[in-house]
N, C-alpha and C positions, 0 to 999 in steps of 0.2 A: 314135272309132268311126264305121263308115257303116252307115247306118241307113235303111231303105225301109218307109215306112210307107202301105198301102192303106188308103184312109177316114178321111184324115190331116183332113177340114173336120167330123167328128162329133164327138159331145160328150165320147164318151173319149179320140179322136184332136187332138182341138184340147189337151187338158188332156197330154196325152203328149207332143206336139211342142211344147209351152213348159217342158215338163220338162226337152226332151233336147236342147231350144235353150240349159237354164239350163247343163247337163253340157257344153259346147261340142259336143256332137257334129254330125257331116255328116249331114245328114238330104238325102233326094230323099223328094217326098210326091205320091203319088197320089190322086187324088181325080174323084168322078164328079157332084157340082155343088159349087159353095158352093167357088168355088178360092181355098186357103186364101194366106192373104198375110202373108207369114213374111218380115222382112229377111234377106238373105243364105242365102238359101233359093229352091230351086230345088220348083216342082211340077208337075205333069205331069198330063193326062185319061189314066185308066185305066177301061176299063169291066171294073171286078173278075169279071165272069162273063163273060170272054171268056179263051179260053187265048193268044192268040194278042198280046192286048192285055199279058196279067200277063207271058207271055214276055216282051214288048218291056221292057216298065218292069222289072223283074231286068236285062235286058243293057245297058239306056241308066245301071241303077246302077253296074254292071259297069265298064261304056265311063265312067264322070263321074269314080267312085274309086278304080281299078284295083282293088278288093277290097268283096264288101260282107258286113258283121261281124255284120246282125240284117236280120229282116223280120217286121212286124206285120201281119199282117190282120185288119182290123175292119167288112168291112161285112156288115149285118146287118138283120134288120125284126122287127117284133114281130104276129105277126095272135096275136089271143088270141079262140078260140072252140072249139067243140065238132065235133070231128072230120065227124060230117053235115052240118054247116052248112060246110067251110069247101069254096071253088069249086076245083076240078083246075086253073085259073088262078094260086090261091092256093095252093096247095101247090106248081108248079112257081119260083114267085116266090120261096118262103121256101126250097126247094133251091139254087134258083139264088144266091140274095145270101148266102146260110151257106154251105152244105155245096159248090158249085161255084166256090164262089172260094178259101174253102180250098184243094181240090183242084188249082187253076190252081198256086196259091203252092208248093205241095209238087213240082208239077209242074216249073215252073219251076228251083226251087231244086235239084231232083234234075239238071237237065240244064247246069244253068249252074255251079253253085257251092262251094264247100266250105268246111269251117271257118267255118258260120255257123251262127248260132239263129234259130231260125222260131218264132215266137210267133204263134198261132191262138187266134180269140175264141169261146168254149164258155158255156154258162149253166148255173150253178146247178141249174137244171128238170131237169136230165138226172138228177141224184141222188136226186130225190125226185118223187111223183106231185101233180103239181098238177091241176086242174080247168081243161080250154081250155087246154093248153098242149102239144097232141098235134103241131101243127103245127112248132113251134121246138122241143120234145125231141125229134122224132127228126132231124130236121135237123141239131141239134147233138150228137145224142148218135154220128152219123155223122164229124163233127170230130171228134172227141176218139178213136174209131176209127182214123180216120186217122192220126191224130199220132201212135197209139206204133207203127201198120205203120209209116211214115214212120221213126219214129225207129229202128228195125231196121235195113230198106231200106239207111239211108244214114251208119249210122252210122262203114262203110269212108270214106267222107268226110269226116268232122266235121261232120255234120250234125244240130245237134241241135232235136228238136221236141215243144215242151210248149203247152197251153191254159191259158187264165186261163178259170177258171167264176165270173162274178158272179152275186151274186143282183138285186134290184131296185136300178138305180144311176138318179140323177133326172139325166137327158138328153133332148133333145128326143126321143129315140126313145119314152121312157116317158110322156113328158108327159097321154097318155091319161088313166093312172093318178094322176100325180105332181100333177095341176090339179083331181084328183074329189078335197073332203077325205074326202070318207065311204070311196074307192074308198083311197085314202092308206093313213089310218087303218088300214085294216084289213089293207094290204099292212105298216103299221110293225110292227103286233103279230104277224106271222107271223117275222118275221127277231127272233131270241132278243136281240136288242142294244136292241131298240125302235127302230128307225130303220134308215130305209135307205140304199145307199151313194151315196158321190161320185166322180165320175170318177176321184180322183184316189186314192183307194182300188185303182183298177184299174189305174192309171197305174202305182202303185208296184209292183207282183207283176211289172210287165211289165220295167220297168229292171231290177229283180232279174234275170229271165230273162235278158236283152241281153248285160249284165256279163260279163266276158270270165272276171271271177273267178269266175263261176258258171257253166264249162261241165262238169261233170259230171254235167247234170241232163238226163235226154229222156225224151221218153214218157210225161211226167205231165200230170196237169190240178189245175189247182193253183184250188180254191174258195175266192174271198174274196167272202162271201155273209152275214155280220152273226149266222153263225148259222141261218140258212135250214135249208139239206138237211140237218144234223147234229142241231137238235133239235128238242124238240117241245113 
């Protein structure tokens, strides 16, 4: 399979592209610092919130493998505060790296492609009311929107497009929380499992998606969250 992965040097995307280096697949990896260094692996500077950047990296997939079969999009940020506190800086920041880079990817894939899966990164937060979380719920609850218009849209193509929702997975993204044990703790007893997730948790729902054996699936958002949004 060929495989395009945006935000291929994060803590989900490093643990996904040693997954789908293990699966021999072609990977081309995008990435916006931290250029990831992959044998026999090709990566490329994408700035995820440009359309015109995501274009190019879909057509240089395009032009590398004559067909490409999956595209992941994972860049993302976390501000966690209470909606009057956060700056109209910060709210264009948390649009632009979620919900505008999605949009690029859908964008892209509607004009370039077919016969592909488009996996889009969603959170957890969206299905339940957290506290300072106003900023990245609506952001993402704007993804996951997208993906089943998307999956509509383009389904005349074989175009299909689903979200993974995590809930708290320990990445440098989270690290905030993941390095306070008091802030820890108290994030392990809200997900019904006692503990929170691992990249590779999120890693897995996403190969599932890829799998050629599994394209009958679009327009879903598929929550692997310990428990999280579901109970109480």
């Amino acid at each position: 399979m060929n495989v395009l992965i945006i935000g291929a040097s994060g803590g989900i995307g490093t643990v996904l592209v040693d997954d789908l280096v293990d699966l021999s697949f072609n990977l081309l990896l995008g990435y916006r610092s931290n250029k990831p260094v992959i044998k026999s692996t090709e990566s490329q500077l994408v700035n995820a919130e440009s359309f015109q950047d995501v274009h190019n990296f879909v057509q240089s997939g395009l032009e590398k493998f004559g067909r490409v079969d999956a595209i992941v999009n994972l860049p993302g940020n976390l501000i966690l505060k209470p909606a009057h506190l956060c700056s109209e800086e910060e709210f264009y920041d948390t649009v632009n790296k979620n919900l505008k880079s999605a949009f690029a990817v859908v964008r892209a894939a509607g004009s370039l492609l077919k016969d592909c899966s488009v996996v889009l990164l969603s959170t957890a937060a969206t299905n339940i009311g957290l506290a300072n979380h106003e900023l990245i719920s609506s952001a993402k609850a704007g993804v996951e929107g997208l993906a089943k218009s998307a999956a509509k849209t383009y389904a005349r193509k074989n175009l299909r497009f689903n979200c993974v929702a995590p809930g708290l997975v320990d990445t440098p993204l989270s690290s905030r929380i993941t390095s306070n044990p008091i802030a820890l703790k108290s994030s392990q007893k809200m997900h019904a499992l006692g503990r929170i997730g691992k990249p590779s948790h999120v890693s897995n729902m996403i190969k599932f998606l890829i799998k050629s054996e599994n394209d009958w699936i679009t327009g879903q958002n598929f929550v692997v969250d310990g428990g999280l949004s579901s109970t109480k």
